[in-house]
N, C-alpha and C positions, 0 to 999 in steps of 0.2 A: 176576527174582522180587522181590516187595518181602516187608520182617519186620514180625511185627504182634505187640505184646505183648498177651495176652488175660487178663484176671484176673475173670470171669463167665463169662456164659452161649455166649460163645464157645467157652471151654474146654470144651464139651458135644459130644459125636460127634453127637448127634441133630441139634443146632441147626447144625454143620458140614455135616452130607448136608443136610439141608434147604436152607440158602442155596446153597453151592456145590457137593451133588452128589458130595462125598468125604468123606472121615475124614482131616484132619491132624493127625499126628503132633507134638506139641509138644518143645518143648525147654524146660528149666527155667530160667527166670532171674529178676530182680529188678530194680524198679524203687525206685529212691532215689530220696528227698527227694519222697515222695508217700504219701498216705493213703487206704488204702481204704475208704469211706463208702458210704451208699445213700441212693436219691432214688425217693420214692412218686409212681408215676405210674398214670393209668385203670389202666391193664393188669395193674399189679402192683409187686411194689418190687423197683429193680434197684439193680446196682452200680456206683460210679465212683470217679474219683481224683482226687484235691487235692493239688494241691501243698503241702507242709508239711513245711520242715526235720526230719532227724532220723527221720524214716519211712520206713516202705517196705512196698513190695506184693512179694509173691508171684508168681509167675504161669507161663503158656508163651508161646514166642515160636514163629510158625507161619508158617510160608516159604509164600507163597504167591502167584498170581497177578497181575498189576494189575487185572485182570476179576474176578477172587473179592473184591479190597481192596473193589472198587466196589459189590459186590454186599452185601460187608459196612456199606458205609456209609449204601444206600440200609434195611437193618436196626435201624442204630444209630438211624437219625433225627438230626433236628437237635437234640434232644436232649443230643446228644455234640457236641465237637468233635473231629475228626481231628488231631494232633501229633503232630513226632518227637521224638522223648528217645534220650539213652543212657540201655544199661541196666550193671548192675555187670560184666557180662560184656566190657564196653566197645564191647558192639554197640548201632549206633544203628536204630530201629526204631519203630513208628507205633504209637499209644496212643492209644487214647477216651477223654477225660475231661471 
C-alpha cells in the first residue's frame, strides 16, 4: 500500500469514487515546512504546496493502492509533481506540489 498526503480536492469522497471507485477514509496529519497556496488554471483555481520554512498544511494521509496513486496522478496532471515528504506524524508519504 503506498500514503498519500491530500490537502484539496482529494480530500473529497465524490472526487475519491470517481477516480478510484471507493471512499478513503483519511487520517489527520501535517505537513511541515510547506505552504498552502492556489494556482488559476482553465478549469478552475486549485490548491498546492510550497515549500517555505515555518509553515504548514493541514490535511489526510490515505492508504491506498499503487493502481489508485497512478490513477491519482494521471488526475493531478503535470501540473503537479509527485514527492515524498515526512509528515509530523514521522510518516513518510507522497505529496502533489
Amino acid at each position: 500500500m503506498e500514503l498519500l498526503f491530500v490537502y484539496g480536492t482529494l480530500q473529497d469522497p465524490a472526487v475519491q469514487q470517481r477516480l478510484i471507485g471507493r471512499i478513503v477514509t483519511g487520517t489527520p496529519d501535517t505537513l511541515e515546512g510547506f505552504f498552502k497556496s492556489s494556482m488559476s488554471m482553465s478549469e478552475g483555481i486549485y490548491p498546492l504546496v510550497i515549500p517555505r520554512h515555518g509553515h504548514e498544511v493541514n490535511g489526510l494521509v490515505l492508504e491506498i493502492t499503487l493502481e489508485e496513486l497512478l490513477a491519482m496522478d494521471v488526475y493531478e496532471t503535470s501540473a503537479y509533481r509527485r514527492v515524498r515528504v515526512p509528515l509530523r506524524s514521522g510518516r513518510e508519504t507522497w505529496v502533489y506540489a
